[in-house]
C-alpha positions in Angstrom: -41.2 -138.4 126.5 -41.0 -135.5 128.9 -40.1 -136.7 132.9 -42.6 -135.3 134.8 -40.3 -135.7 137.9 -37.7 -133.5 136.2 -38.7 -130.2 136.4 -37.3 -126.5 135.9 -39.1 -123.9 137.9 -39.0 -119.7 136.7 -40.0 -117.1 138.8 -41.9 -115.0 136.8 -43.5 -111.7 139.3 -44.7 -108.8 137.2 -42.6 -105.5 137.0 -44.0 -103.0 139.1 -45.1 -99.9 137.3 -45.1 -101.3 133.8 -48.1 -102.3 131.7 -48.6 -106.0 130.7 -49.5 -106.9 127.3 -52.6 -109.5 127.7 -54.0 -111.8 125.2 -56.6 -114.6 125.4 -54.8 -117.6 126.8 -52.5 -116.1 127.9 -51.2 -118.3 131.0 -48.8 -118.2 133.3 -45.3 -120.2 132.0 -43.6 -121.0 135.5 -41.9 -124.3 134.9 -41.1 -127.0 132.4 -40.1 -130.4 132.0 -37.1 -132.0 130.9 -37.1 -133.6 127.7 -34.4 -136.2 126.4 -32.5 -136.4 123.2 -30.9 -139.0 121.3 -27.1 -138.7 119.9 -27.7 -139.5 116.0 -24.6 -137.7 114.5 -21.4 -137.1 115.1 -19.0 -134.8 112.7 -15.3 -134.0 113.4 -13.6 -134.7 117.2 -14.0 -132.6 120.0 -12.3 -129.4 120.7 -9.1 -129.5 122.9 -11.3 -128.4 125.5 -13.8 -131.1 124.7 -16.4 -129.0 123.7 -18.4 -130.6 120.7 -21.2 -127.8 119.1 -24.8 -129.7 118.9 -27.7 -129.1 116.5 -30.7 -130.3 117.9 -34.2 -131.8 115.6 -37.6 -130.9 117.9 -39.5 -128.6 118.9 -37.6 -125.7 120.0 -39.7 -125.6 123.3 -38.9 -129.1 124.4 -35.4 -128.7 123.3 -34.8 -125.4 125.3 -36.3 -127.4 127.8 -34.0 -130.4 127.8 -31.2 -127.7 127.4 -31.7 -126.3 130.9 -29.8 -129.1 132.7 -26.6 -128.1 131.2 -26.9 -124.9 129.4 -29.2 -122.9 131.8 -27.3 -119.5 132.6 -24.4 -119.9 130.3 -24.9 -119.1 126.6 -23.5 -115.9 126.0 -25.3 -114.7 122.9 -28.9 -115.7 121.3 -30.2 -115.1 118.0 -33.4 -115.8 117.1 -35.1 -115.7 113.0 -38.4 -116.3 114.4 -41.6 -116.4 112.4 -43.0 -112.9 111.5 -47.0 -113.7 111.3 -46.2 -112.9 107.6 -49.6 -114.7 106.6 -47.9 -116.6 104.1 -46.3 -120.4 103.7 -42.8 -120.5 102.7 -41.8 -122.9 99.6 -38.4 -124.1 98.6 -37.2 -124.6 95.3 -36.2 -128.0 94.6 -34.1 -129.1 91.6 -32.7 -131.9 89.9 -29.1 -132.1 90.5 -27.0 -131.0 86.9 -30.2 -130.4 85.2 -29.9 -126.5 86.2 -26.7 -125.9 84.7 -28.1 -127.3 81.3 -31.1 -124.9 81.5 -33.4 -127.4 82.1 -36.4 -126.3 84.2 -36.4 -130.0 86.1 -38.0 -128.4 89.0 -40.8 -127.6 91.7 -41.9 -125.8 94.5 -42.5 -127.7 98.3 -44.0 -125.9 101.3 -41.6 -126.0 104.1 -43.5 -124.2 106.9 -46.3 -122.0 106.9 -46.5 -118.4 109.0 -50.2 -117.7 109.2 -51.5 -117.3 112.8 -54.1 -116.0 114.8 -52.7 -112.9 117.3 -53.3 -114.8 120.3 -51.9 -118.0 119.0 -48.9 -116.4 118.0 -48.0 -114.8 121.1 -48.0 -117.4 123.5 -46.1 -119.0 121.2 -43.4 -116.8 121.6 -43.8 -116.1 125.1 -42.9 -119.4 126.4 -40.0 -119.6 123.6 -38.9 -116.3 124.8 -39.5 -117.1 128.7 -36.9 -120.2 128.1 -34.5 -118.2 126.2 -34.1 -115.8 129.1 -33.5 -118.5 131.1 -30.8 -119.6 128.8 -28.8 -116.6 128.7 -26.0 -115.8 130.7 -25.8 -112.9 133.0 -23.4 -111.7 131.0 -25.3 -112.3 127.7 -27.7 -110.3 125.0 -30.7 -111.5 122.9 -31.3 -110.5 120.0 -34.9 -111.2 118.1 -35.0 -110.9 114.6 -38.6 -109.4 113.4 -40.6 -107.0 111.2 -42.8 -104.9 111.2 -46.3 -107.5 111.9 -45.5 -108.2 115.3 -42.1 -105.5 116.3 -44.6 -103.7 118.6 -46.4 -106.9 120.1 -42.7 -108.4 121.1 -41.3 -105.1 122.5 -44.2 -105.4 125.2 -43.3 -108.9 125.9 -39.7 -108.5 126.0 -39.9 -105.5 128.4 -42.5 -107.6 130.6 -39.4 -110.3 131.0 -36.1 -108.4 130.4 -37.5 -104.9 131.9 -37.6 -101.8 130.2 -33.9 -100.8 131.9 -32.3 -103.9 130.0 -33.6 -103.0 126.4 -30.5 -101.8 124.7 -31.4 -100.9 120.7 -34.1 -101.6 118.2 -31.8 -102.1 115.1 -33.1 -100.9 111.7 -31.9 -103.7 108.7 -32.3 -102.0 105.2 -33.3 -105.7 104.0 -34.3 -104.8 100.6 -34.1 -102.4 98.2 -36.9 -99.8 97.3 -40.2 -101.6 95.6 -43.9 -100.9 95.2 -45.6 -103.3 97.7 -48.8 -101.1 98.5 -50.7 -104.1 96.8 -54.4 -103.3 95.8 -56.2 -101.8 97.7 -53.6 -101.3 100.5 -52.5 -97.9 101.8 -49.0 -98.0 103.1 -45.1 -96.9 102.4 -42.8 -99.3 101.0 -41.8 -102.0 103.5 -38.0 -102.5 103.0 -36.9 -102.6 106.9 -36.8 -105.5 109.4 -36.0 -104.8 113.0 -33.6 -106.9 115.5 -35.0 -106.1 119.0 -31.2 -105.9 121.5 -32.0 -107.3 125.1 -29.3 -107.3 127.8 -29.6 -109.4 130.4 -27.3 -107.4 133.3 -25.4 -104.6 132.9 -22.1 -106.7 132.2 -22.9 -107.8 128.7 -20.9 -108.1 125.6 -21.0 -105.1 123.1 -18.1 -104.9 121.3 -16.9 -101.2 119.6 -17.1 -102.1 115.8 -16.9 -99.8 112.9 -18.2 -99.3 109.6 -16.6 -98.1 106.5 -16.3 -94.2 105.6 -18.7 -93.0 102.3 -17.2 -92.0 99.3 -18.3 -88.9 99.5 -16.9 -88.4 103.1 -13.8 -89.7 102.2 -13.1 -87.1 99.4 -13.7 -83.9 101.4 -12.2 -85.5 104.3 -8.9 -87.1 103.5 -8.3 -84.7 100.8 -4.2 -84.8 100.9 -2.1 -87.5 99.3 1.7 -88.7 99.9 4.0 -89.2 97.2 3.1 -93.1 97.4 -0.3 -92.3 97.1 -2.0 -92.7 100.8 -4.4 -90.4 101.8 -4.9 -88.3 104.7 -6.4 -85.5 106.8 -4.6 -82.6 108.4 -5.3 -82.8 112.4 -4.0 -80.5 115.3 -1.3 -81.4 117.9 -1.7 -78.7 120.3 -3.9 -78.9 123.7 -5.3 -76.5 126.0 -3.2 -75.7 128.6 -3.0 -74.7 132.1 -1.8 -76.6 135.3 -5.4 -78.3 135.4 -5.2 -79.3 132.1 -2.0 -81.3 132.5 -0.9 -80.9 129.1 3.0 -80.6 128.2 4.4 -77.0 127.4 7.8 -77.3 125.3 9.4 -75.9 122.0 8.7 -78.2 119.0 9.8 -77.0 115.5 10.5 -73.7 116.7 7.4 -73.2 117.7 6.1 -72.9 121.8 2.6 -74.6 122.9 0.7 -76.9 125.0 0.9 -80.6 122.8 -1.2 -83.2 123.1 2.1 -85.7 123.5 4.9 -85.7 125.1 8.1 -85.0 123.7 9.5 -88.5 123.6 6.4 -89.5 121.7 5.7 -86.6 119.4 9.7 -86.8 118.3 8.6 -90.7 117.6 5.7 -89.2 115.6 8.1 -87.2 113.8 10.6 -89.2 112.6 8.2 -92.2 111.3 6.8 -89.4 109.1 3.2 -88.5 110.7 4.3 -85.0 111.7 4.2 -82.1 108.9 5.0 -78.4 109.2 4.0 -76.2 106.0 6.4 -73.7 106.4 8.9 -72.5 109.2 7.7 -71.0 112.5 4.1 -72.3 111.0 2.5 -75.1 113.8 3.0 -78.3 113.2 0.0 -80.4 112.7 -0.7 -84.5 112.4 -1.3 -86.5 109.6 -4.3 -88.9 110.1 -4.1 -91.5 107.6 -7.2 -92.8 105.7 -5.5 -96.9 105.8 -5.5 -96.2 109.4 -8.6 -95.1 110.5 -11.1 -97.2 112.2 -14.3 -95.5 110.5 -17.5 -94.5 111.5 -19.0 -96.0 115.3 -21.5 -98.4 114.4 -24.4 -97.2 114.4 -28.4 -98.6 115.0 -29.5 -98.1 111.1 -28.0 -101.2 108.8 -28.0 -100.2 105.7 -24.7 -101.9 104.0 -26.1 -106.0 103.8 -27.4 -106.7 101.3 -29.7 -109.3 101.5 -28.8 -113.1 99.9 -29.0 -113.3 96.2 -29.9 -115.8 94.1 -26.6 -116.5 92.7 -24.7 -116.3 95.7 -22.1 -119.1 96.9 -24.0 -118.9 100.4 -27.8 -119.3 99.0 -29.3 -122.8 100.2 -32.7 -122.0 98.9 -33.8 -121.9 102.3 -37.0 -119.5 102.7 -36.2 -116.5 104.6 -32.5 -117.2 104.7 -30.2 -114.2 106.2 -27.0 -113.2 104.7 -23.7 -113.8 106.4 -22.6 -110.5 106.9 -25.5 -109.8 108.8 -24.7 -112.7 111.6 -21.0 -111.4 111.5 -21.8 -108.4 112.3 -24.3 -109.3 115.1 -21.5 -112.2 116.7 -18.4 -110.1 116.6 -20.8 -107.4 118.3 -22.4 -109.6 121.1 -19.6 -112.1 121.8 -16.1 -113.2 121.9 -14.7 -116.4 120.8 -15.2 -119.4 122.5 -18.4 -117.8 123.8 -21.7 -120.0 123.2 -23.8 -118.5 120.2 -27.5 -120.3 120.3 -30.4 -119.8 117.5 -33.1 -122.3 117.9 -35.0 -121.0 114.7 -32.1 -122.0 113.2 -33.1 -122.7 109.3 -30.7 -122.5 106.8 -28.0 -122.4 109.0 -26.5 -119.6 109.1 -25.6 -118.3 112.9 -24.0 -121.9 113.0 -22.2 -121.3 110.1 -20.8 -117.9 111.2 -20.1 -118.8 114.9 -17.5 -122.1 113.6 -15.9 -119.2 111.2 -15.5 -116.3 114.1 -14.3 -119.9 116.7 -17.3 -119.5 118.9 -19.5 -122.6 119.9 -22.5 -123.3 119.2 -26.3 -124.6 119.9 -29.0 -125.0 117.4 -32.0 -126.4 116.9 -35.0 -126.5 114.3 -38.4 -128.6 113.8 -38.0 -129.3 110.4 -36.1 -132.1 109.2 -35.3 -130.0 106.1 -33.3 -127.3 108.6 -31.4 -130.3 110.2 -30.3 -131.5 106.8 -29.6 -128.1 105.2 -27.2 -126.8 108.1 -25.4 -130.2 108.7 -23.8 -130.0 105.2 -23.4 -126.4 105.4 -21.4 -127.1 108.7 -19.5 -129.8 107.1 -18.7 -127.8 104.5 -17.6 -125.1 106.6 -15.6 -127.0 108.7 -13.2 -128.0 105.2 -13.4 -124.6 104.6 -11.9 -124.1 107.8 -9.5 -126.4 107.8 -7.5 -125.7 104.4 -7.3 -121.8 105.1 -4.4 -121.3 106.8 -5.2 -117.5 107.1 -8.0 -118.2 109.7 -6.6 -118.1 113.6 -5.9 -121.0 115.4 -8.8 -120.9 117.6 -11.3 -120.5 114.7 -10.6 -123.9 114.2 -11.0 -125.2 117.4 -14.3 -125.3 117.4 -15.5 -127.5 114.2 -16.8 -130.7 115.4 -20.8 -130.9 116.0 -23.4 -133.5 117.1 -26.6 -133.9 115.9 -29.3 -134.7 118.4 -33.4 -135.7 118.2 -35.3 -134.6 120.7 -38.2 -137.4 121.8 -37.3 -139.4 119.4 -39.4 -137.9 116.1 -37.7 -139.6 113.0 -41.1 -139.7 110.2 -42.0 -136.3 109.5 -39.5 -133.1 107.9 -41.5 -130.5 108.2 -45.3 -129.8 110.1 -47.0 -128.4 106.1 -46.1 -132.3 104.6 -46.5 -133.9 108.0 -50.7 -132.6 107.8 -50.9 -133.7 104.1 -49.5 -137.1 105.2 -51.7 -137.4 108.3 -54.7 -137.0 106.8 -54.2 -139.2 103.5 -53.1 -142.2 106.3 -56.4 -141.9 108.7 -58.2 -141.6 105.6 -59.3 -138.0 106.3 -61.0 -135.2 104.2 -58.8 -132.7 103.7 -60.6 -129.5 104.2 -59.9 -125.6 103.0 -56.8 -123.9 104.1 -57.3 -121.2 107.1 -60.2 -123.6 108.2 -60.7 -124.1 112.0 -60.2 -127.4 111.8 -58.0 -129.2 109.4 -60.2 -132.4 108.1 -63.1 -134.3 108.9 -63.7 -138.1 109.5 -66.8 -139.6 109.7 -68.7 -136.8 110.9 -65.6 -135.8 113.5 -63.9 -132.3 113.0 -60.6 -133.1 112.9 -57.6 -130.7 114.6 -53.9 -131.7 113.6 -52.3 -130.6 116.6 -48.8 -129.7 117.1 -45.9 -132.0 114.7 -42.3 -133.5 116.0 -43.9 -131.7 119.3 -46.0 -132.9 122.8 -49.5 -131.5 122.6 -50.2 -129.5 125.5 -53.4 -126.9 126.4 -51.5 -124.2 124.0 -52.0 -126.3 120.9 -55.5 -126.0 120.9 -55.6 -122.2 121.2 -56.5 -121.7 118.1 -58.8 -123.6 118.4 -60.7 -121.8 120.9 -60.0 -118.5 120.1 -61.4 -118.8 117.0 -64.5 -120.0 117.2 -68.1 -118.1 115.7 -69.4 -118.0 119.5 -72.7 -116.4 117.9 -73.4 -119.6 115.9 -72.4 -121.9 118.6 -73.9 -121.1 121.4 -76.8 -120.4 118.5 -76.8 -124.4 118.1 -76.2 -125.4 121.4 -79.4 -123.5 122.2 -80.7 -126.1 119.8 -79.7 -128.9 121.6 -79.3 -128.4 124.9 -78.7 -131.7 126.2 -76.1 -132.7 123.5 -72.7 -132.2 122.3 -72.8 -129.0 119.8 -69.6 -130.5 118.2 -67.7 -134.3 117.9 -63.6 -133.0 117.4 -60.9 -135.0 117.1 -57.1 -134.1 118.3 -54.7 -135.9 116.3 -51.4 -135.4 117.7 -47.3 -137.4 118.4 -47.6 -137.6 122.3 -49.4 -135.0 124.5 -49.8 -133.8 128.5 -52.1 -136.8 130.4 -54.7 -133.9 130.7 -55.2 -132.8 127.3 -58.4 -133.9 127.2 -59.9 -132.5 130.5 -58.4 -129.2 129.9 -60.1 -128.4 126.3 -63.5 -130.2 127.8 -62.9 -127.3 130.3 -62.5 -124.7 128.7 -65.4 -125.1 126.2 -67.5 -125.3 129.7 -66.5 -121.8 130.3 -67.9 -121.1 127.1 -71.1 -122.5 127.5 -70.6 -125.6 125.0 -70.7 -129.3 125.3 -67.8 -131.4 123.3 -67.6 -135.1 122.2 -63.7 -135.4 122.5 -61.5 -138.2 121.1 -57.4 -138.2 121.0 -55.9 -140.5 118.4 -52.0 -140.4 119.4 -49.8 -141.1 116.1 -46.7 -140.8 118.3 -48.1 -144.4 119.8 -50.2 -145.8 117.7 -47.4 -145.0 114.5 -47.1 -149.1 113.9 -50.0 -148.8 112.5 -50.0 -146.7 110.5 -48.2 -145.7 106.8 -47.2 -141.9 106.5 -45.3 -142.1 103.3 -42.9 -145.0 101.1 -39.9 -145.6 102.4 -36.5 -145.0 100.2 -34.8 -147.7 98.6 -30.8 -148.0 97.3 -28.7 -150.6 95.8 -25.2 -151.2 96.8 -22.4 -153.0 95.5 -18.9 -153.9 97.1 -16.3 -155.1 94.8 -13.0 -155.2 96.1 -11.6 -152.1 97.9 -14.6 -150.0 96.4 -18.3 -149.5 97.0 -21.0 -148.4 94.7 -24.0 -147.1 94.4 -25.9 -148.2 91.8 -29.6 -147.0 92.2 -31.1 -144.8 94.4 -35.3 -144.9 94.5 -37.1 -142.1 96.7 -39.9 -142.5 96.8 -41.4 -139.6 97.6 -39.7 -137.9 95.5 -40.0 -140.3 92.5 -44.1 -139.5 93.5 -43.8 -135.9 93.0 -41.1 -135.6 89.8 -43.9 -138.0 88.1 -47.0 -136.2 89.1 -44.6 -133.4 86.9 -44.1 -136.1 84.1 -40.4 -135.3 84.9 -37.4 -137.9 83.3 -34.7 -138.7 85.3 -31.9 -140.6 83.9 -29.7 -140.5 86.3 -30.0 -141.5 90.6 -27.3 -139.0 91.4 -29.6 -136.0 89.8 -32.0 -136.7 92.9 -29.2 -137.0 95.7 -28.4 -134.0 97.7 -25.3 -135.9 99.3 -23.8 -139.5 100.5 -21.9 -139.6 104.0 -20.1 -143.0 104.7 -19.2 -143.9 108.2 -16.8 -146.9 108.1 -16.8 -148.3 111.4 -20.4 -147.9 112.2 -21.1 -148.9 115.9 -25.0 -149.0 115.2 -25.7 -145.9 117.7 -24.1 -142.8 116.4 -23.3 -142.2 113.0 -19.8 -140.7 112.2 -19.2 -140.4 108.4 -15.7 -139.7 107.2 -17.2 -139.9 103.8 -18.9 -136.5 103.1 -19.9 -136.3 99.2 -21.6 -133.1 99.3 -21.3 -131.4 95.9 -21.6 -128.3 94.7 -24.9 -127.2 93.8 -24.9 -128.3 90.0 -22.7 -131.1 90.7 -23.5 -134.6 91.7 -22.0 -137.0 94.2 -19.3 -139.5 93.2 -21.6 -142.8 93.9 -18.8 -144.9 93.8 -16.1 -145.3 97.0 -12.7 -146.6 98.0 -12.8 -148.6 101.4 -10.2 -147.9 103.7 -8.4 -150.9 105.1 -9.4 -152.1 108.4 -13.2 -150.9 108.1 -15.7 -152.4 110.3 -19.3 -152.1 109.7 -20.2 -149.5 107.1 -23.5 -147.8 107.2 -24.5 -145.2 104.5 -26.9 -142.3 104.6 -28.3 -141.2 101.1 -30.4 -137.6 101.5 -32.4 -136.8 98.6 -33.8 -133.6 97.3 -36.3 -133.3 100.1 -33.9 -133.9 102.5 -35.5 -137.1 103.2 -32.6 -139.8 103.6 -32.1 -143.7 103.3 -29.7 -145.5 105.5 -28.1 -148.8 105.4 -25.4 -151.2 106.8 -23.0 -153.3 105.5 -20.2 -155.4 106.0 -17.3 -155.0 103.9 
């Protein structure tokens, strides 16, 4: 739980003679407190200079928050995938392991979280996230905030409110797809193939690095339109430079022939002799080969139109929703850092700014509220680090920088992502479920029921949805009706919120005219009691020097594949991977047993034990990226 006696403070004044973007509920965000987290993981060793990178599972608030005590002025780079208010829920695809490859359709859809908002809702979301991340940032630092085109204009506002208008540096234009039809019926518009990374600096020393991108085709055949014997191309440039005393430019005899040069003589004979020099004829002047192998090519500029986005048969595609290509996050590191710097995303996903940063030997900070995130990006990192490891082309100090941790923050350990966590709520209490996009979520014995924020506190910007969206014509219609009663019995269910919760909605519905019958039923502390979902079940054998798996049984899974009428023969088809950590100290799990296979593989399931073990604990992740764990001794 958060410390109340802990607290960051941010001085927040408004920027003189610039306008303010205002919302409904929109507050004032001027401190926070510090949360804890607990040390799960642990992957690799340290770094020489005992750095270890840290993913972090929470709410990306509460984590930023519990990040200020160490990090607070010192990451050098932030890149943030946020949601776009795309109206839709994202689904991934999840499939039996080796069924794929044999063309069998042993497969289904799952919601992993959902990007439908109301305006308001969504923007104080993203203020305090974006408040936190300023605070973050080094003065040396840059944010960039991935986005499109539903809120580009609304985060502008808010960025220039906290950056200032001086410290917005580019609004770069990604060619993220290529040309389509998506008018839809009805709808009146161009094709939509462009998302938009908003560039915030946050002083004028920041990091922006001179890259280059390659020359077109068609540019490079008028250009370099001269060929040596061995085949290299080139362009014919001049040597000479204006001249006069101002100038400073050299006057001698070259070739025969008399001029201001751009060199001196020393360096233009060197020029000379190593071939880069030509002279068509005699008395002609001499000019300078500019090879094509040489040049840098063109300055980057702020339109993207060379990433392509991740395909469905590419070696980097996790099957994460809205997951960004590689290139893309190379492009934006190299730009915006240096190595060793510290790279944070905390809408991390898929993994992929993590997975870049170990490549290009920066650190790293992550964090994500689902479950599913946390699982995807810790074998992707594990993976990356082997990757790292056996390529002895990389530089040494890309590989300094491969061990991580993997953190909770508040302690959440039931729910993977906030879509499953409201199915699984209300099936527990017993709810009725009601229609999506509904101002409330269920209802219980006469009680409107609001699912309030998952893996997250509660505080007064949960419910603003709440309020913002309610038919004021027909409520204060019914209260008229019953003057003396209250127009409305709600229940918050919620995992731990602020000790005021209560008074503040019961406040704010006063300024509104309207009586409410509150209740708070607190999962976070009354979780004993309640049964979210069947626990996963394994059975393992040791024999010897060697440990086996012999059945593998979750449930949750099982529940869905037979809702399908899906047959699986085999455990391993339902495993996403098996890490073994052979001295377990019952705190922090270590594996050096990392059977993650590729994606139409399956894991081993059987083991040789290392001599001297101690206790051995396993973690099984399934499909969902849900995960058994167990200990043994050997």
């Amino acid at each position: 739980m958060a410390n109340e006696n802990d607290t960051f403070k941010f001085e927040l004044e408004p920027i003189k003679g610039f306008p303010e973007l205002r919302w409904a509920g929109k507050r004032p965000f001027t401190g926070t407190a510090y949360y804890p987290a607990q040390l799960k993981e642990s992957y690799g060793e340290p770094a020489e200079d005992g750095w270890m990178n840290k993913l972090y599972w929470g709410d990306n608030l509460q984590v930023m928050s519990h990040l200020l005590k160490e990090y607070r002025g010192k990451v050098n780079l932030i890149y943030i995938d946020p949601p776009f208010d795309s109206k839709a829920d994202y689904k991934k695809r999840i499939e039996l392991r080796g069924k794929a490859a044999l063309g069998n359709n042993s497969s289904f859809e799952e919601k992993q979280y959902g990007d439908i908002w109301s305006n308001d809702e969504y923007l104080t979301f993203m203020y305090e996230r974006l408040i936190l991340c300023k605070e973050l940032l080094s003065d040396t630092g840059s944010f960039y905030v991935h986005c499109d085109w539903h809120m580009c204009h609304y985060l502008i506002s808010i960025m220039n409110e906290l950056f200032g208008q001086e410290n917005f540096v580019n609004q770069i234009s990604w060619k993220r797809t290529f040309a389509h039809g998506d008018m839809g019926q009805g709808a009146k518009h161009l094709g939509r193939i462009t998302d938009y990374i908003l560039v915030y600096k946050k002083s004028n020393q920041f990091t922006l690095n001179q890259l280059y991108t390659p020359y077109e085709q068609s540019y490079i055949d008028k250009t370099f339109k001269y060929k040596d014997d061995d085949g290299r191309r080139w362009q014919s440039v001049s040597l000479t430079a204006p001249g006069g005393a101002a100038k400073g430019n050299p006057y001698y005899e070259f070739l025969g022939v008399h001029r201001y040069w751009q060199y001196s003589q020393e360096n233009m004979k060197k020029l000379y002799e190593n071939g880069y020099i030509y002279q068509g004829a005699a008395g002609q002047v001499p000019r300078k080969k500019m090879y094509l192998d040489e040049a840098k090519g063109v300055p980057l500029q702020d339109v993207w139109t060379d990433i392509v986005p991740v395909q469905g048969g590419a070696i980097e595609n996790y099957n994460y929703p809205t997951q960004k290509p590689e290139k893309l996050l190379e492009r934006i590191i190299e730009l915006a850092s240096n190595p060793g710097d510290i790279v944070f995303d905390c809408f991390m996903g898929s993994g992929t700014t993590q997975a870049v940063a170990m490549k290009l030997g920066r650190r790293f900070l992550g964090a994500d509220i689902n479950l599913g995130a946390i699982q995807t990006t810790t074998k992707r990192l594990v993976a990356r680090a082997k990757e790292i490891s056996s390529d002895s082309t990389l530089f040494s100090e890309q590989k300094s920088y491969t061990g991580f941790e993997v953190y909770n923050v508040n302690d959440y350990d039931f729910f993977r992502n906030e879509l499953e966590a409201k199915r699984l709520i209300i099936e527990a209490l017993g709810m009725q479920a009601l229609p999506e996009n509904n101002l409330w979520d269920a209802e219980l014995d006469g009680r409107m029921v609001a699912i309030l924020g998952i893996n997250r506190i509660a505080t007064a910007a949960e419910f603003s949805k709440i309020v913002n969206n309610i038919d004021i014509g027909d409520w204060t219609r019914r209260q008229a009706e019953t003057p003396n009663k209250p127009i409305e019995k709600i229940t918050f269910v919620c995992m731990g919120h602020d000790p005021n919760l209560k008074a503040m909605f019961i406040e704010e519905m006063q300024k509104l005219g309207f009586k409410v019958d509150l209740e708070i039923v607190d999962i976070l502390r009354d979780k004993k009691d309640l049964t979210f979902k069947r626990d996963s079940d394994a059975r393992v054998k040791i024999s010897g020097n060697r440990l086996s798996i012999t059945d593998f049984y979750p449930m949750n899974l099982l529940q869905k594949l037979s809702i399908q009428c899906e047959d699986v023969s085999d455990w391993k088809e339902l495993v996403d991977s098996v890490m073994i950590d052979w001295n377990y100290d019952g705190a922090t799990f270590s594996p050096s047993i990392t059977d993650i296979p590729a994606k139409n593989d399956m894991v081993k399931g059987v083991y040789e034990i290392p001599k001297d073990v101690g206790t051995i604990h396993i973690k099984i992740t399934d499909l969902l990226s849900e995960s058994w764990e167990g200990s043994f001794e050997a």
